[in-house]
Backbone bond lengths (Angstrom), bond angles and torsions (degrees), N, CA, C in turn:
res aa  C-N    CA-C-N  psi(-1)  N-CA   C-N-CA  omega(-1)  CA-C   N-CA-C  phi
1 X - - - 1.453 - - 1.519 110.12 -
2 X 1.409 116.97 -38.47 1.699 116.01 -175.24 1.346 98.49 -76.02
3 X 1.305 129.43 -25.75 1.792 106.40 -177.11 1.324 100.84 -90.28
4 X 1.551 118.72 -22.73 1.732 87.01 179.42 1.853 103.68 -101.08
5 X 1.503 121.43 45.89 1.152 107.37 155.00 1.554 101.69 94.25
6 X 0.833 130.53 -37.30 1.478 139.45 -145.81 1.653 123.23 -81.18
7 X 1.302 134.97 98.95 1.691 110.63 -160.22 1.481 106.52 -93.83
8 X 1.545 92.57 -179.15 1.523 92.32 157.48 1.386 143.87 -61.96
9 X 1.197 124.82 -19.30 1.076 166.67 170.52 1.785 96.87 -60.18
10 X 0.984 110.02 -79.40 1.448 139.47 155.04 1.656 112.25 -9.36
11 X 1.355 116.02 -62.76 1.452 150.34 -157.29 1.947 98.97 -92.64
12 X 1.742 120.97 -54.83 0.601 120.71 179.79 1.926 110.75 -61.86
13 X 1.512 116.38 -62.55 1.303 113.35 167.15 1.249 118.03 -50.25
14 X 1.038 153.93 8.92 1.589 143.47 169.41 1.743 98.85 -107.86
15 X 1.269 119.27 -29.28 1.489 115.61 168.44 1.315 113.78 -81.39
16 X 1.163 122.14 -46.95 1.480 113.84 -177.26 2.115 113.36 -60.20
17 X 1.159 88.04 -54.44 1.650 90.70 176.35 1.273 125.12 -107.72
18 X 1.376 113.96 27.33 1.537 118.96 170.10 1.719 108.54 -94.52
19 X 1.291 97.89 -169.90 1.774 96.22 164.76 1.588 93.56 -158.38
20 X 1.616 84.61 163.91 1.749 91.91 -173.64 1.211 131.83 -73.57
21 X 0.900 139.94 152.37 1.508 141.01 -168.65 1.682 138.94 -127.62
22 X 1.161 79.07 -14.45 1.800 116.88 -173.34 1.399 105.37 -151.35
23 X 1.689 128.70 110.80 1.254 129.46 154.12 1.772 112.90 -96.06
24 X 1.119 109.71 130.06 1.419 97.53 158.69 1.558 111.03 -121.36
25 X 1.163 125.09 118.80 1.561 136.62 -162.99 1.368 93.68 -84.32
26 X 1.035 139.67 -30.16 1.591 131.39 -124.32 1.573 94.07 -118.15
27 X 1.792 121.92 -10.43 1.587 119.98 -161.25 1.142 103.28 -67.22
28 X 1.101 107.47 168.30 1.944 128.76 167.93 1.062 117.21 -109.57
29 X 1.227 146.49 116.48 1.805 97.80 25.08 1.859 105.77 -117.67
30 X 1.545 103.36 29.68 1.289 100.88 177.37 1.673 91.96 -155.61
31 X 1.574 124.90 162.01 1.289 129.59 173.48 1.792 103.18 -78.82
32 X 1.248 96.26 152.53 1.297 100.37 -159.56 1.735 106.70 -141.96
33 X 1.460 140.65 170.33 1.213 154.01 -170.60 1.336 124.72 -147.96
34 X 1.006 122.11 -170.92 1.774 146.55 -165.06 0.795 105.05 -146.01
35 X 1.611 140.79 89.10 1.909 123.93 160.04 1.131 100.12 -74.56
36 X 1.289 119.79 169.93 1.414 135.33 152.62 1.607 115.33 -136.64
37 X 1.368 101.18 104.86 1.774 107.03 -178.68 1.212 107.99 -122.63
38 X 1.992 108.26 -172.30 1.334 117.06 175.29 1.336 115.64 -128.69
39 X 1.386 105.34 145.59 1.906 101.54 -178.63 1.570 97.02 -145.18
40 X 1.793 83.91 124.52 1.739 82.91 -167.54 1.229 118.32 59.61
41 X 1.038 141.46 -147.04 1.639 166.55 166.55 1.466 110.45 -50.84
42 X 1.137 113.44 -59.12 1.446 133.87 168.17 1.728 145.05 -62.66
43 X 1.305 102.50 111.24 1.318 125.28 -157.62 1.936 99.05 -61.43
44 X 1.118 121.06 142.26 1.543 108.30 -164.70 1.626 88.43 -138.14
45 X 1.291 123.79 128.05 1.771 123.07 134.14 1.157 139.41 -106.34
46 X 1.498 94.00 142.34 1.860 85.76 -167.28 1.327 106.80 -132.82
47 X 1.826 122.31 117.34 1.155 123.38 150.87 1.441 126.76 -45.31
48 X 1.629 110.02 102.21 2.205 92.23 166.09 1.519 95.08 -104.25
49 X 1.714 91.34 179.91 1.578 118.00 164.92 1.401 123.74 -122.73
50 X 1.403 139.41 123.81 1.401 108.78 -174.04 1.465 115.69 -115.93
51 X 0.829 117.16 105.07 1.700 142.04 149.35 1.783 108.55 -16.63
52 X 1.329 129.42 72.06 1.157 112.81 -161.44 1.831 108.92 -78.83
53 X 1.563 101.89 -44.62 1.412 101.50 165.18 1.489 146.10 -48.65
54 X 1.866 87.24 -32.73 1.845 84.28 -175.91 1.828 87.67 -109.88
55 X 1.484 108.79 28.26 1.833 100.41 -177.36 1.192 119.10 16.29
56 X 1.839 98.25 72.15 2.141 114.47 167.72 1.380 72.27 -134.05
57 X 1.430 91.02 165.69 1.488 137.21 159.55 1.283 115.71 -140.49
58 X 1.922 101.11 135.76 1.959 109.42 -164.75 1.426 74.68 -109.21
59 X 1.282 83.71 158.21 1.391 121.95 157.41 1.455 115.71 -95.35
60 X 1.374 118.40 106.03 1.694 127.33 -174.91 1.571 99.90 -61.92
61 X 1.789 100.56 -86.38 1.440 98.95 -176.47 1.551 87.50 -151.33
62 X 1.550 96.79 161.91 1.758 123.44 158.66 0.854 130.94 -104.27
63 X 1.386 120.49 143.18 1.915 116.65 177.78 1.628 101.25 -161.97
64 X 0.928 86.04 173.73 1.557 99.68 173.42 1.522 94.59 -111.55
65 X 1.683 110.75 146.03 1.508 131.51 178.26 1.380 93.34 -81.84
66 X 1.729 91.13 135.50 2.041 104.56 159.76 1.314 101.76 -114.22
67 X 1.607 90.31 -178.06 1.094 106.83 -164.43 1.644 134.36 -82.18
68 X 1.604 90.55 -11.75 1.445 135.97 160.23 1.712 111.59 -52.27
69 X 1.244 99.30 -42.83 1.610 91.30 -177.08 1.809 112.17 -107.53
70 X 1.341 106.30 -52.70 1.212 130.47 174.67 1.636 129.96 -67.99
71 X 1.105 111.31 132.41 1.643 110.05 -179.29 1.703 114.63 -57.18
72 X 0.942 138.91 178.58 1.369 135.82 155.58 1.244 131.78 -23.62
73 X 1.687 109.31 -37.37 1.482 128.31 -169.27 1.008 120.68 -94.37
74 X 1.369 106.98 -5.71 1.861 120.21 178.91 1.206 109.64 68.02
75 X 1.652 118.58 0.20 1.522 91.79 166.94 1.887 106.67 -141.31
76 X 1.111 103.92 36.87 1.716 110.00 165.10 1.390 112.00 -120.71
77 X 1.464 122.84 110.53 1.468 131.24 -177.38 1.799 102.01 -39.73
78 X 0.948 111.72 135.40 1.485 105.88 156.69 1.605 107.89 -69.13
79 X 1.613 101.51 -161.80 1.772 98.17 -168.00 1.748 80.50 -125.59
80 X 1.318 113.64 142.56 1.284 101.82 166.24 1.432 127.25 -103.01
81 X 0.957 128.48 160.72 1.503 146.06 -133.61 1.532 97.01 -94.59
């Protein structure tokens, strides 16, 4: 998160007022997602995991969407080539 810029702050606003976009049910060793939110100006994604037994949720990783992967809107996968 500190090399690509990104705070906690950052991480927290894209979870609280984002919505998911990507589920993957099936991960290991917990089911896991794609938010896609906003903080400030800045478009934020955030891998979680959810821990249903000990009720946590990790934080995988953060980034900001390019343009390389993502449509215009930052939150429709492109198709890859």
């Amino acid at each position: 998160m500190l090399e690509r810029n990104i705070s906690r702050d950052d991480v927290f606003n894209a979870i609280h007022d984002g919505r998911i976009i990507e589920s993957y049910p099936e991960a290991k060793p917990y089911p896991s997602c794609l938010i896609a939110g906003v903080s400030g100006n800045k478009q934020v994604h955030v891998v979680t995991s959810w821990d249903e037994g000990a009720h946590a949720v990790y934080i995988i990783t953060a980034y900001i969407p390019d343009e390389d992967h993502f449509q215009e809107n930052g939150i429709t996968r492109k198709m890859r080539k």
